[in-house]
N, C-alpha and C positions, 0 to 999 in steps of 0.2 A: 504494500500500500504506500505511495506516494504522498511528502510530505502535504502537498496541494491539494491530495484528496484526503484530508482528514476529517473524519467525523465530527461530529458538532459535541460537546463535552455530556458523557451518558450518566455520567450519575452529578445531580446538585447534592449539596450540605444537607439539604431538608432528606434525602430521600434515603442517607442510610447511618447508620448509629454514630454519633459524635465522636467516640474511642476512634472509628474507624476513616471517617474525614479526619482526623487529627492525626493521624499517620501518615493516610494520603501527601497532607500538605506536606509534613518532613522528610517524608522520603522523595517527592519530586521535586521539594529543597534543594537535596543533597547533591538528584541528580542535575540541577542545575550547575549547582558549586562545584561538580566534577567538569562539569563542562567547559566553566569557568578556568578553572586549574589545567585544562587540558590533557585531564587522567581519561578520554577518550580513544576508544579504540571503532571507530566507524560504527556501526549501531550494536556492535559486541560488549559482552563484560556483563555485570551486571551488579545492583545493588539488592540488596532483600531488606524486606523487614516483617519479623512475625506480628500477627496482628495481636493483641491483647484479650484474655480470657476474654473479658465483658461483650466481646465481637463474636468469636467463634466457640465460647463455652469453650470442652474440655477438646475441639479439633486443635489441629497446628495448622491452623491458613497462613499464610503470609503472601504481600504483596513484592509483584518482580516486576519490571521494566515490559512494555509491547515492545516484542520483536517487531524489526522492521523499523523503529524509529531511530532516532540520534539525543541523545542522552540532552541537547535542547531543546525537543520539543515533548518531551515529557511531561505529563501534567497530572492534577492529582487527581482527577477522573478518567483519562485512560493507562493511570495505574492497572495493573492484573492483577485479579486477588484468584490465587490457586491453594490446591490440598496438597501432601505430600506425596501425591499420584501424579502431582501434573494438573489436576482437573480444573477446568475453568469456572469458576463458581460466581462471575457478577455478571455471565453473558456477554464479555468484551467481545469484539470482531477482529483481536488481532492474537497472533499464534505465540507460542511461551518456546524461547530458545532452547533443545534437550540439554546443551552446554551449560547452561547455566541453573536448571531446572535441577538437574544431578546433583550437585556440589551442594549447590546450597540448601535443596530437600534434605538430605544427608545432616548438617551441621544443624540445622532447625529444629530436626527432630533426634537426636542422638544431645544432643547439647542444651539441658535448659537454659543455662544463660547465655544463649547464640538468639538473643532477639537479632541482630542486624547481622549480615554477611556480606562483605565488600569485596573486588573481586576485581582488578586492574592489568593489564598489561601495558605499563609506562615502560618507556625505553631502557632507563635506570633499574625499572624493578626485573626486568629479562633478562637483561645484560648482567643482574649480580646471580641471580638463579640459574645461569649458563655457566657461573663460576665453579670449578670444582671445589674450591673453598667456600661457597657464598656468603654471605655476611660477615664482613671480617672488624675486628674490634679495634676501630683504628680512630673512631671520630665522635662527636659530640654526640649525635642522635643513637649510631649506635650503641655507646652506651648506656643508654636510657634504655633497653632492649635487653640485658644483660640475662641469661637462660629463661627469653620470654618467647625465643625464632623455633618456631618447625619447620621440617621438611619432610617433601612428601617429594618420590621417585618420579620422575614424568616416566607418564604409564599408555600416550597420545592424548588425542578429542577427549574431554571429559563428559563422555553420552552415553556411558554404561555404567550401571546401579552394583556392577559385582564390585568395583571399584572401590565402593562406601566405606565399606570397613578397613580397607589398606590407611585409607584416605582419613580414618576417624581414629585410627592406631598411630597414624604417624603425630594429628596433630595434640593428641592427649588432652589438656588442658589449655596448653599454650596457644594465646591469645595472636599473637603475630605469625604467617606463615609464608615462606617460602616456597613456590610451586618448583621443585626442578628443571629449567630448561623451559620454563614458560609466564611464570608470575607472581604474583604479589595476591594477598588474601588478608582478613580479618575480620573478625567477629569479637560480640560485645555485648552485652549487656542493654546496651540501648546505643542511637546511632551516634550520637558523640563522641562516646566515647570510643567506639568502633573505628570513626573519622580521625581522633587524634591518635590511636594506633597504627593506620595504615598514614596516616600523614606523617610520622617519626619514621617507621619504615621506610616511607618511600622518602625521604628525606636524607636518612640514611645510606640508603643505596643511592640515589645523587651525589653526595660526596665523596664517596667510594667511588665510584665512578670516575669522577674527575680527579681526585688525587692519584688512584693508579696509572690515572695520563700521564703523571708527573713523574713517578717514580716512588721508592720503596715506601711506605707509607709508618711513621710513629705508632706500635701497637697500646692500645690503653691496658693499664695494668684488669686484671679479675677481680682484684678488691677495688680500686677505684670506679668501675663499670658498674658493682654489685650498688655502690654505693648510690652513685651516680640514678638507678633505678628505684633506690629506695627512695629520692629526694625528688624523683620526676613528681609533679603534681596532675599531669593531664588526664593520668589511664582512671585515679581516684575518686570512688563517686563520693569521697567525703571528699572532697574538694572540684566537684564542680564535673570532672569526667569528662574535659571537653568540651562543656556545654558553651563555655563565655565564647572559645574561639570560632566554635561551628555558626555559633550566632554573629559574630561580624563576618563572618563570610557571608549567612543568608542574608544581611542588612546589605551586604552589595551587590545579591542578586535582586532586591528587593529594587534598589535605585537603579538599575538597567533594566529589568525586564520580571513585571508581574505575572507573564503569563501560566506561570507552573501552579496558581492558586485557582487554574479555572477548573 
Protein backbone atom coordinates (compact mmCIF):
# COMPACT_ATOMS: atom_id res chain seq x y z
CA UNK A 1 0.00 0.00 0.00
CA UNK A 2 1.30 3.35 -1.05
CA UNK A 3 2.01 6.09 1.16
CA UNK A 4 -0.61 8.37 -1.08
CA UNK A 5 -3.12 5.79 -0.75
CA UNK A 6 -3.43 5.61 2.94
CA UNK A 7 -6.44 5.03 4.69
CA UNK A 8 -8.27 7.65 6.56
CA UNK A 9 -7.30 7.12 10.60
CA UNK A 10 -9.74 3.76 11.61
CA UNK A 11 -9.97 3.96 15.12
CA UNK A 12 -10.79 7.61 17.03
CA UNK A 13 -9.85 8.13 21.01
CA UNK A 14 -13.60 7.73 21.79
CA UNK A 15 -13.88 4.24 20.18
CA UNK A 16 -11.46 2.07 22.16
CA UNK A 17 -10.23 1.81 25.81
CA UNK A 18 -8.08 4.83 27.06
CA UNK A 19 -5.17 2.34 28.46
CA UNK A 20 -5.15 1.59 24.82
CA UNK A 21 -5.11 5.11 22.89
CA UNK A 22 -2.41 5.87 25.59
CA UNK A 23 -0.14 3.57 24.17
CA UNK A 24 -1.13 4.05 20.61
CA UNK A 25 0.20 7.72 21.04
CA UNK A 26 3.61 6.49 22.76
CA UNK A 27 4.48 4.18 20.67
CA UNK A 28 3.81 6.13 17.35
CA UNK A 29 5.97 8.78 19.48
CA UNK A 30 8.71 6.72 19.52
CA UNK A 31 8.36 5.80 16.18
CA UNK A 32 8.55 9.12 15.14
CA UNK A 33 11.60 9.95 17.36
CA UNK A 34 13.39 6.90 15.58
CA UNK A 35 12.77 8.53 12.58
CA UNK A 36 13.97 11.45 13.63
CA UNK A 37 17.38 9.80 14.96
CA UNK A 38 17.56 8.19 11.67
CA UNK A 39 17.47 4.50 13.47
CA UNK A 40 15.56 3.79 10.16
CA UNK A 41 15.99 0.91 8.14
CA UNK A 42 13.21 1.43 4.93
CA UNK A 43 9.94 0.22 6.26
CA UNK A 44 11.91 -2.64 8.29
CA UNK A 45 12.73 -3.20 12.04
CA UNK A 46 10.25 -2.76 14.26
CA UNK A 47 9.07 -1.32 17.61
CA UNK A 48 6.59 -3.25 20.06
CA UNK A 49 4.76 -2.56 22.91
CA UNK A 50 2.50 -4.82 25.12
CA UNK A 51 -0.70 -3.58 25.73
CA UNK A 52 -1.70 -3.40 29.57
CA UNK A 53 -3.94 -5.88 31.50
CA UNK A 54 -6.80 -3.24 31.73
CA UNK A 55 -7.00 -3.67 27.58
CA UNK A 56 -6.50 -7.21 26.94
CA UNK A 57 -7.26 -8.96 30.40
CA UNK A 58 -5.02 -11.85 31.06
CA UNK A 59 -4.08 -12.07 26.77
CA UNK A 60 -0.58 -10.73 25.80
CA UNK A 61 -1.77 -8.30 22.77
CA UNK A 62 0.71 -5.86 21.80
CA UNK A 63 0.90 -3.26 19.21
CA UNK A 64 3.67 -3.46 16.03
CA UNK A 65 4.22 -1.01 13.26
CA UNK A 66 1.91 -1.60 9.59
CA UNK A 67 4.17 -3.40 7.39
CA UNK A 68 4.42 -1.43 4.34
CA UNK A 69 4.81 1.95 5.88
CA UNK A 70 8.08 4.13 6.87
CA UNK A 71 8.51 4.60 10.47
CA UNK A 72 7.18 8.50 9.60
CA UNK A 73 4.17 7.91 8.70
CA UNK A 74 3.05 5.82 11.52
CA UNK A 75 0.25 6.84 13.50
CA UNK A 76 -1.48 6.00 16.41
CA UNK A 77 -4.56 4.53 14.61
CA UNK A 78 -2.90 2.59 12.19
CA UNK A 79 -0.91 1.14 14.81
CA UNK A 80 -1.59 -3.05 14.64
CA UNK A 81 -2.66 -4.60 17.73
CA UNK A 82 -1.86 -8.50 17.31
CA UNK A 83 -1.95 -11.83 19.70
CA UNK A 84 1.00 -14.00 20.20
CA UNK A 85 0.00 -15.85 16.98
CA UNK A 86 0.37 -13.05 14.70
CA UNK A 87 -3.42 -12.58 14.71
CA UNK A 88 -4.82 -9.36 13.77
CA UNK A 89 -7.22 -8.34 16.32
CA UNK A 90 -8.46 -4.40 15.46
CA UNK A 91 -9.34 -5.22 11.77
CA UNK A 92 -6.37 -3.05 10.37
CA UNK A 93 -5.84 -3.59 6.25
CA UNK A 94 -2.39 -3.71 6.56
CA UNK A 95 -0.10 -7.06 6.89
CA UNK A 96 2.31 -7.70 10.21
CA UNK A 97 6.12 -8.36 9.08
CA UNK A 98 6.95 -12.46 10.05
CA UNK A 99 10.54 -10.69 10.94
CA UNK A 100 9.53 -8.80 13.39
CA UNK A 101 6.39 -10.64 14.50
CA UNK A 102 8.82 -13.61 15.62
CA UNK A 103 11.30 -11.80 17.83
CA UNK A 104 9.20 -9.95 19.55
CA UNK A 105 6.02 -12.53 20.12
CA UNK A 106 8.97 -14.52 21.64
CA UNK A 107 10.27 -11.61 24.36
CA UNK A 108 6.54 -10.59 25.14
CA UNK A 109 5.55 -13.54 26.12
CA UNK A 110 8.50 -15.54 27.77
CA UNK A 111 9.55 -12.17 29.51
CA UNK A 112 7.03 -10.40 31.85
CA UNK A 113 8.87 -7.24 32.11
CA UNK A 114 9.54 -7.06 28.13
CA UNK A 115 6.45 -4.40 27.92
CA UNK A 116 8.51 -2.71 24.83
CA UNK A 117 10.87 -4.59 22.40
CA UNK A 118 13.09 -2.25 20.01
CA UNK A 119 14.77 -3.70 17.22
CA UNK A 120 17.34 -1.59 14.86
CA UNK A 121 19.62 -2.05 12.36
CA UNK A 122 21.92 1.34 12.54
CA UNK A 123 25.16 1.19 10.60
CA UNK A 124 27.06 1.22 14.02
CA UNK A 125 24.92 -1.39 15.76
CA UNK A 126 25.82 -4.06 12.41
CA UNK A 127 29.11 -3.01 12.11
CA UNK A 128 29.90 -3.98 16.02
CA UNK A 129 27.68 -7.21 15.81
CA UNK A 130 29.84 -8.30 12.65
CA UNK A 131 32.72 -7.88 15.23
CA UNK A 132 34.17 -11.00 16.54
CA UNK A 133 34.67 -9.34 19.61
CA UNK A 134 31.58 -7.16 19.79
CA UNK A 135 31.01 -4.64 22.24
CA UNK A 136 34.39 -3.91 23.59
CA UNK A 137 34.87 -1.93 26.89
CA UNK A 138 36.68 0.97 25.76
CA UNK A 139 34.20 4.12 26.09
CA UNK A 140 31.88 6.06 28.16
CA UNK A 141 28.59 4.52 27.10
CA UNK A 142 29.87 1.21 27.08
CA UNK A 143 30.44 1.38 30.26
CA UNK A 144 27.26 2.17 31.51
CA UNK A 145 26.43 -1.49 29.93
CA UNK A 146 28.83 -3.32 32.07
CA UNK A 147 27.55 -7.43 32.10
CA UNK A 148 24.18 -5.86 30.93
CA UNK A 149 25.03 -7.00 26.46
CA UNK A 150 23.72 -10.41 25.02
CA UNK A 151 24.31 -12.23 22.34
CA UNK A 152 22.59 -14.24 20.33
CA UNK A 153 24.29 -16.46 17.04
CA UNK A 154 22.92 -15.09 13.79
CA UNK A 155 20.92 -18.06 12.81
CA UNK A 156 19.48 -15.94 9.20
CA UNK A 157 15.72 -14.15 8.46
CA UNK A 158 14.22 -14.11 11.80
CA UNK A 159 10.65 -15.90 10.56
CA UNK A 160 10.93 -19.07 12.20
CA UNK A 161 9.25 -19.63 15.87
CA UNK A 162 11.89 -22.83 16.46
CA UNK A 163 14.23 -20.12 16.81
CA UNK A 164 12.41 -18.68 20.33
CA UNK A 165 14.16 -20.52 22.69
CA UNK A 166 17.96 -20.29 21.36
CA UNK A 167 16.95 -16.68 21.20
CA UNK A 168 15.38 -16.51 24.90
CA UNK A 169 18.42 -18.67 26.25
CA UNK A 170 20.99 -16.42 24.95
CA UNK A 171 19.20 -13.35 26.03
CA UNK A 172 18.42 -14.49 29.86
CA UNK A 173 17.71 -11.47 31.75
CA UNK A 174 19.82 -9.00 30.01
CA UNK A 175 18.23 -6.04 29.01
CA UNK A 176 20.63 -4.86 26.13
CA UNK A 177 21.23 -7.23 23.11
CA UNK A 178 23.51 -7.94 20.46
CA UNK A 179 22.18 -9.77 17.39
CA UNK A 180 25.31 -11.55 15.74
CA UNK A 181 26.01 -10.27 12.29
CA UNK A 182 22.82 -8.34 12.18
CA UNK A 183 21.69 -5.99 15.00
CA UNK A 184 20.96 -4.13 17.99
CA UNK A 185 17.68 -5.13 20.36
CA UNK A 186 16.18 -4.07 23.71
CA UNK A 187 13.52 -4.44 25.86
CA UNK A 188 12.19 -2.83 29.12
CA UNK A 189 9.90 -2.48 31.39
CA UNK A 190 8.16 0.33 29.79
CA UNK A 191 9.30 2.39 26.55
CA UNK A 192 11.72 4.76 28.02
CA UNK A 193 13.22 3.04 29.50
CA UNK A 194 13.63 0.53 26.64
CA UNK A 195 14.67 3.84 24.46
CA UNK A 196 17.57 4.84 26.85
CA UNK A 197 18.83 1.20 26.75
CA UNK A 198 19.03 0.87 23.08
CA UNK A 199 20.18 4.65 22.96
CA UNK A 200 23.48 3.82 25.22
CA UNK A 201 23.98 0.98 23.18
CA UNK A 202 23.66 2.27 20.11
CA UNK A 203 25.62 5.19 21.32
CA UNK A 204 28.17 2.96 22.27
CA UNK A 205 28.63 1.11 19.24
CA UNK A 206 29.07 4.71 17.47
CA UNK A 207 32.04 5.28 19.35
CA UNK A 208 33.52 2.20 18.92
CA UNK A 209 33.15 2.43 15.74
CA UNK A 210 34.90 5.52 15.03
CA UNK A 211 37.68 5.01 17.59
CA UNK A 212 38.71 1.72 15.94
CA UNK A 213 39.15 4.11 12.66
CA UNK A 214 41.74 5.41 14.67
CA UNK A 215 43.49 2.81 16.04
CA UNK A 216 44.10 0.61 19.22
CA UNK A 217 41.51 1.89 21.43
CA UNK A 218 42.00 2.68 25.97
CA UNK A 219 40.32 -0.43 27.49
CA UNK A 220 38.07 0.62 30.73
CA UNK A 221 39.11 -1.13 33.72
CA UNK A 222 35.99 -4.15 35.05
CA UNK A 223 35.71 -2.31 38.34
CA UNK A 224 35.51 1.11 36.86
CA UNK A 225 32.75 -0.05 34.07
CA UNK A 226 30.96 -2.03 37.08
CA UNK A 227 30.84 1.12 38.61
CA UNK A 228 30.36 3.24 36.00
CA UNK A 229 26.75 1.11 35.61
CA UNK A 230 25.85 1.27 39.02
CA UNK A 231 25.86 5.36 38.90
CA UNK A 232 24.01 5.34 35.27
CA UNK A 233 20.64 6.83 36.28
CA UNK A 234 18.61 6.23 32.85
CA UNK A 235 17.92 2.27 32.84
CA UNK A 236 16.30 3.28 36.80
CA UNK A 237 12.65 3.46 37.38
CA UNK A 238 13.49 5.13 40.69
CA UNK A 239 14.99 7.66 38.92
CA UNK A 240 12.82 8.60 36.14
CA UNK A 241 13.88 5.35 33.46
CA UNK A 242 14.30 7.41 30.64
CA UNK A 243 11.20 9.16 30.83
CA UNK A 244 12.73 13.01 31.13
CA UNK A 245 14.89 12.26 27.84
CA UNK A 246 12.26 10.35 25.63
CA UNK A 247 10.10 13.25 26.43
CA UNK A 248 12.33 16.08 24.99
CA UNK A 249 12.68 14.10 22.02
CA UNK A 250 8.76 13.66 21.79
CA UNK A 251 8.58 17.72 22.47
CA UNK A 252 10.59 17.91 19.07
CA UNK A 253 8.50 15.78 17.21
CA UNK A 254 5.62 17.51 18.68
CA UNK A 255 7.20 21.04 17.02
CA UNK A 256 7.69 19.55 13.56
CA UNK A 257 5.02 17.20 12.94
CA UNK A 258 1.73 16.36 14.90
CA UNK A 259 0.74 13.96 12.66
CA UNK A 260 1.57 10.48 14.60
CA UNK A 261 -1.53 11.71 17.23
CA UNK A 262 -4.10 11.15 14.51
Amino acid sequence: MRAHELPPARLFKSSVHPDEWAARLELAACYRVFAHLGWTEMIYNHITLRLPTSVSGAEKHFLINPFGLHYSEVTASNLVKIDLQGRVLDGSPYPVNPAGFTVHAALHDALPAAHCVMHTHTTAGVAVACLEGGLQQTNFYSAQLHEMVAYHDFEGITIHAHEAPRLLRSIGQKQAVILRNHGLLAWGQNLPQTFAILWTLQRACEIQLATFSMGPAIPVAPDVAARCTRDALQFNPQHGAGQDVYDALVRQIDRQDESYRL
